[in-house]
Backbone as a chain_set.jsonl record, in Angstrom:
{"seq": "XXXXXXXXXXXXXXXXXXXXXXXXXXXXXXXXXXXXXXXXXXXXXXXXXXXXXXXXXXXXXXXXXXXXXXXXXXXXXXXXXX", "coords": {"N": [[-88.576, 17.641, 287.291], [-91.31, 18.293, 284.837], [-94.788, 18.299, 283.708], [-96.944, 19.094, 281.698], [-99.718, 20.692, 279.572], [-100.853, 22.855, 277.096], [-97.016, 22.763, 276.076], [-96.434, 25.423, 277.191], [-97.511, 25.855, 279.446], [-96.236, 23.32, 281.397], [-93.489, 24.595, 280.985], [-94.266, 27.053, 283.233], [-95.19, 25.155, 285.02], [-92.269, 23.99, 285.211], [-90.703, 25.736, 286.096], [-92.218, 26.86, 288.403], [-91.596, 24.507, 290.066], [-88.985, 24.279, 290.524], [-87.714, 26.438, 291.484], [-89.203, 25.681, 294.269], [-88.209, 23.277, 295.113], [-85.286, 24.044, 295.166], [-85.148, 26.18, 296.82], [-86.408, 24.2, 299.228], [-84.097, 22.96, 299.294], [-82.05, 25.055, 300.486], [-83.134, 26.032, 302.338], [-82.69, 23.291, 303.974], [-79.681, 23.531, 304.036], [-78.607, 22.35, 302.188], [-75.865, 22.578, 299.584], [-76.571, 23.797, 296.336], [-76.933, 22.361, 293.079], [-74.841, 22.546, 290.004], [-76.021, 23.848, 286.97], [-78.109, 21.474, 284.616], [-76.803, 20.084, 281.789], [-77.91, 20.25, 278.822], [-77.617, 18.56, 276.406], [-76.732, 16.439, 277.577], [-79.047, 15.018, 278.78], [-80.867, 15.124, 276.872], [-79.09, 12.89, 275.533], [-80.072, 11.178, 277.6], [-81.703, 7.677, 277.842], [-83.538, 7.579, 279.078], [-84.771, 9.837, 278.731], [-86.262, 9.706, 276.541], [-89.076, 10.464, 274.964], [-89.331, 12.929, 275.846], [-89.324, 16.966, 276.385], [-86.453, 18.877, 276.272], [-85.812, 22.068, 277.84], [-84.746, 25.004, 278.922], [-84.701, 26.843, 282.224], [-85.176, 29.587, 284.076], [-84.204, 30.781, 287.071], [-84.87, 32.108, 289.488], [-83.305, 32.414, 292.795], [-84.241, 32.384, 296.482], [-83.958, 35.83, 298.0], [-81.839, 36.568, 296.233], [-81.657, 39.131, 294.917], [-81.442, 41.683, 292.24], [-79.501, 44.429, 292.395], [-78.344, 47.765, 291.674], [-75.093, 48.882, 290.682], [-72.472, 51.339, 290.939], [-68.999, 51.849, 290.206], [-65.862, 52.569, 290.285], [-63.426, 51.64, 288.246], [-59.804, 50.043, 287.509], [-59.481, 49.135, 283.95], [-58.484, 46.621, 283.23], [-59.303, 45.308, 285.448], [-61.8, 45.081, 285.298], [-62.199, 43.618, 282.925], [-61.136, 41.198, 284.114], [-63.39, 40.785, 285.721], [-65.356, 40.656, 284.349], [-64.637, 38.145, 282.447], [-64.491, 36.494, 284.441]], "CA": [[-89.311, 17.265, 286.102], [-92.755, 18.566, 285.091], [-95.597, 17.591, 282.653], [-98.554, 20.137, 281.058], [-100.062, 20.406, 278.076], [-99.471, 23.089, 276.353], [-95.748, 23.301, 276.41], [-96.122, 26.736, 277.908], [-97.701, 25.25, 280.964], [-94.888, 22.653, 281.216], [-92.203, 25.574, 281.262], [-94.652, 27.405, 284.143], [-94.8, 24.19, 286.197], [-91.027, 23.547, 285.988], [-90.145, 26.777, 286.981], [-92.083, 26.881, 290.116], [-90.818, 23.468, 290.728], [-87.506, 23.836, 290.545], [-87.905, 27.475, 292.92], [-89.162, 25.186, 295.51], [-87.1, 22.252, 295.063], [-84.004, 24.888, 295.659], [-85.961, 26.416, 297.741], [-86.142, 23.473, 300.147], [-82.826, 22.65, 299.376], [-81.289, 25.902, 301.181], [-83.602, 25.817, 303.951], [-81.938, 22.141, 304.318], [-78.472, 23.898, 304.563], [-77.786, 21.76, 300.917], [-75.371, 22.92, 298.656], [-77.389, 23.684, 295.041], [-75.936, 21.698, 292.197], [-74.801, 22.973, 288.624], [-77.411, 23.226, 286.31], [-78.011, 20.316, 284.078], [-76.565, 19.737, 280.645], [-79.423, 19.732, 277.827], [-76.897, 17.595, 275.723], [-76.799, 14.691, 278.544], [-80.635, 15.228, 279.246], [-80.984, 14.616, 275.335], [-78.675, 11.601, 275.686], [-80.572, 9.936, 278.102], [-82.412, 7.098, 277.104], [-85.219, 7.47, 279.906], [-85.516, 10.842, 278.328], [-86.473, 9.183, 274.828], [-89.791, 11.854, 274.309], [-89.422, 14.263, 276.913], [-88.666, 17.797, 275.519], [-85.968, 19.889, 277.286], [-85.926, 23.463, 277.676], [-84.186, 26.223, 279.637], [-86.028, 27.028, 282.996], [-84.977, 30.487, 284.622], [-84.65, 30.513, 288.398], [-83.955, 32.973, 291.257], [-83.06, 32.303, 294.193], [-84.609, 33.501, 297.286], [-83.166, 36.761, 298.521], [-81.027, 37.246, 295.523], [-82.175, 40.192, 294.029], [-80.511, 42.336, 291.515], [-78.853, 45.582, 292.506], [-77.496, 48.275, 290.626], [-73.848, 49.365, 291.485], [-71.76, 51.887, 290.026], [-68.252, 51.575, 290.443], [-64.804, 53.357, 289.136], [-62.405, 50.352, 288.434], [-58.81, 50.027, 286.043], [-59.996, 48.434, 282.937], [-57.759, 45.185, 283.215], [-59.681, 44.757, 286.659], [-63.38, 45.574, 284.855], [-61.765, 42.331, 281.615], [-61.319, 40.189, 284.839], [-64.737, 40.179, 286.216], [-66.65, 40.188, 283.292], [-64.352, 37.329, 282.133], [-65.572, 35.498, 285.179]], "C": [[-90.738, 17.776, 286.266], [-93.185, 18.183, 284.056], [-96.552, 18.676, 282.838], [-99.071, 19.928, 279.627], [-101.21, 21.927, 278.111], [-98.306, 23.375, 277.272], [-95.661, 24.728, 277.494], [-96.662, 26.343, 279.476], [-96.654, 24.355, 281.839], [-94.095, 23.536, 281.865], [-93.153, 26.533, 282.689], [-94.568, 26.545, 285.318], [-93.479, 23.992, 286.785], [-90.727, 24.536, 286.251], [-90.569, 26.846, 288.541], [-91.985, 25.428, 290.922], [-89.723, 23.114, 291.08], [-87.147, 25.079, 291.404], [-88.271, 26.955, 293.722], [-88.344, 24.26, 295.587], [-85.834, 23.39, 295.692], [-84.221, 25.674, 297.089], [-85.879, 25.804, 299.469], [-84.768, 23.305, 300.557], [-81.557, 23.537, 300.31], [-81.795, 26.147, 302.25], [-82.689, 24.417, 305.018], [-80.281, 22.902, 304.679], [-77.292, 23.111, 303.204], [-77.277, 22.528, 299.932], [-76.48, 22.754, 296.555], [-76.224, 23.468, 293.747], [-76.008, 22.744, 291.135], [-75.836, 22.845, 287.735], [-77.226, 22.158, 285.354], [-77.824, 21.017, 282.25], [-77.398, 19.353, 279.504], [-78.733, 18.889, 276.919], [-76.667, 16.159, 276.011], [-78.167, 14.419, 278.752], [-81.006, 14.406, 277.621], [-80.569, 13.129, 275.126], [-79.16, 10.469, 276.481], [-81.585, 8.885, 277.568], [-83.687, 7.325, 277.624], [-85.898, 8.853, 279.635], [-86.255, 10.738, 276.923], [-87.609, 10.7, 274.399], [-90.065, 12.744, 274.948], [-88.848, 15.483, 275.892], [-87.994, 18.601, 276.844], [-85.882, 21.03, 277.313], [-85.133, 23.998, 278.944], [-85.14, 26.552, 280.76], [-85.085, 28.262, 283.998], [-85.005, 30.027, 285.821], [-83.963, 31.806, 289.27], [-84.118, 32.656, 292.478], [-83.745, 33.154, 295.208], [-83.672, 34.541, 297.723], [-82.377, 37.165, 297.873], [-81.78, 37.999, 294.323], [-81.114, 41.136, 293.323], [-80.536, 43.675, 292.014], [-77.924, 46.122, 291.764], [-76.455, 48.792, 291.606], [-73.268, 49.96, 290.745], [-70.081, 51.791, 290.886], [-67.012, 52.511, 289.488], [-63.995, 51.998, 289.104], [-60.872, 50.37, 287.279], [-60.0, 49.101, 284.992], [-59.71, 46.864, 282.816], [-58.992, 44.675, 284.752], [-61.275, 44.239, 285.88], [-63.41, 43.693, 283.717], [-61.923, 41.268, 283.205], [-62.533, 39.48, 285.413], [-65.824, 39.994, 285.176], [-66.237, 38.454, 282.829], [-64.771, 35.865, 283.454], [-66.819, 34.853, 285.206]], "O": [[-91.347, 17.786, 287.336], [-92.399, 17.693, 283.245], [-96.91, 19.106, 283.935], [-98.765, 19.065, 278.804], [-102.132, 22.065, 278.915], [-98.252, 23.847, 278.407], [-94.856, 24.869, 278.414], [-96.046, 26.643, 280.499], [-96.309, 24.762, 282.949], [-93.9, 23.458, 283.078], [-92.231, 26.765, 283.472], [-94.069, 26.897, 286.387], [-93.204, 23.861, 287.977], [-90.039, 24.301, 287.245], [-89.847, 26.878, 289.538], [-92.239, 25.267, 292.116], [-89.357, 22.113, 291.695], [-86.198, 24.859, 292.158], [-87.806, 27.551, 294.694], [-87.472, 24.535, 296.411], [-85.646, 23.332, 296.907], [-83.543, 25.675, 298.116], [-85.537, 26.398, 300.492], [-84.298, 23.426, 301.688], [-80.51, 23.043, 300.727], [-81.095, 26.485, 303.205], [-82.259, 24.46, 306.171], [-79.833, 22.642, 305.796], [-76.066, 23.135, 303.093], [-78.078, 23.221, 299.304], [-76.834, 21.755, 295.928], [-75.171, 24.056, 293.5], [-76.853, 23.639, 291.132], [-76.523, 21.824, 287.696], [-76.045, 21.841, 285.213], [-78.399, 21.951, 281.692], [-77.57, 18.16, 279.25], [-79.619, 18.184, 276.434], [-76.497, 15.164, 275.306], [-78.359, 13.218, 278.94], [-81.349, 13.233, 277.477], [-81.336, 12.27, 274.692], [-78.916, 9.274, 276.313], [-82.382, 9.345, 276.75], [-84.732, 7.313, 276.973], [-87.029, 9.17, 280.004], [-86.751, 11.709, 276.352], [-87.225, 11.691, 273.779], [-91.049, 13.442, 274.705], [-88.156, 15.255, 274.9], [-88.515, 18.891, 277.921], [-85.848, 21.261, 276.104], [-84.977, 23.262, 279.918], [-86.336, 26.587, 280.472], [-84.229, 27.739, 284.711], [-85.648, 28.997, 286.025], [-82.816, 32.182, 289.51], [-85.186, 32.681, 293.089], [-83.897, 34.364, 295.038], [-82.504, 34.172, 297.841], [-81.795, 38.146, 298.336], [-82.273, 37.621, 293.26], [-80.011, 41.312, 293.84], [-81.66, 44.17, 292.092], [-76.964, 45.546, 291.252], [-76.613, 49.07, 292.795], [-73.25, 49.464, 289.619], [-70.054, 51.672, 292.111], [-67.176, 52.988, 288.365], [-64.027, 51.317, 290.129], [-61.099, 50.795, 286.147], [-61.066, 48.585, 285.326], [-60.521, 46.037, 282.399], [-59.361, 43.502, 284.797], [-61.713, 43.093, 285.987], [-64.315, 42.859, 283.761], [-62.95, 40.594, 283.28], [-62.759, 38.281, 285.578], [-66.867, 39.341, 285.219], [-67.109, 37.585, 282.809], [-65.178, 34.715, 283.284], [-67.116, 34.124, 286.152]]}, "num_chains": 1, "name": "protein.A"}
């Protein structure tokens, strides 16, 4: 959870709060949960005027790499469908 004012500060805080929070969490050797449900977040009552939003995150060390690949097509439907 974070608090700013403006909103756009807010969404800056919880991002690099929730990169260390995970952060810690894999130094700990803890499994990182699913992200949370803005529909149950909404439903809570203790969330009455909180606003929720979407908060990007990467992980340490996972960086994006490009890969080219030849593959069947049925194989190519499987992993996207993942």
């Amino acid at each position: 959870m974070a608090a700013g004012r403006p909103l756009k500060e807010a969404r800056r805080l919880a991002a690099e709060a929730l990169a260390l929070h995970i952060a810690g969490m894999i130094e700990d050797g803890e499994g990182i949960p699913p992200p949370s449900v803005i529909d149950d977040i909404a439903d809570d009552p203790a969330m009455k005027n909180a606003v929720a939003f979407m908060v990007p995150i990467n992980t340490p060390g996972d960086k994006t790499v490009r890969i080219n690949i030849a593959a069947r097509e049925s194989q190519v439907q499987k992993i996207d469908a993942r």
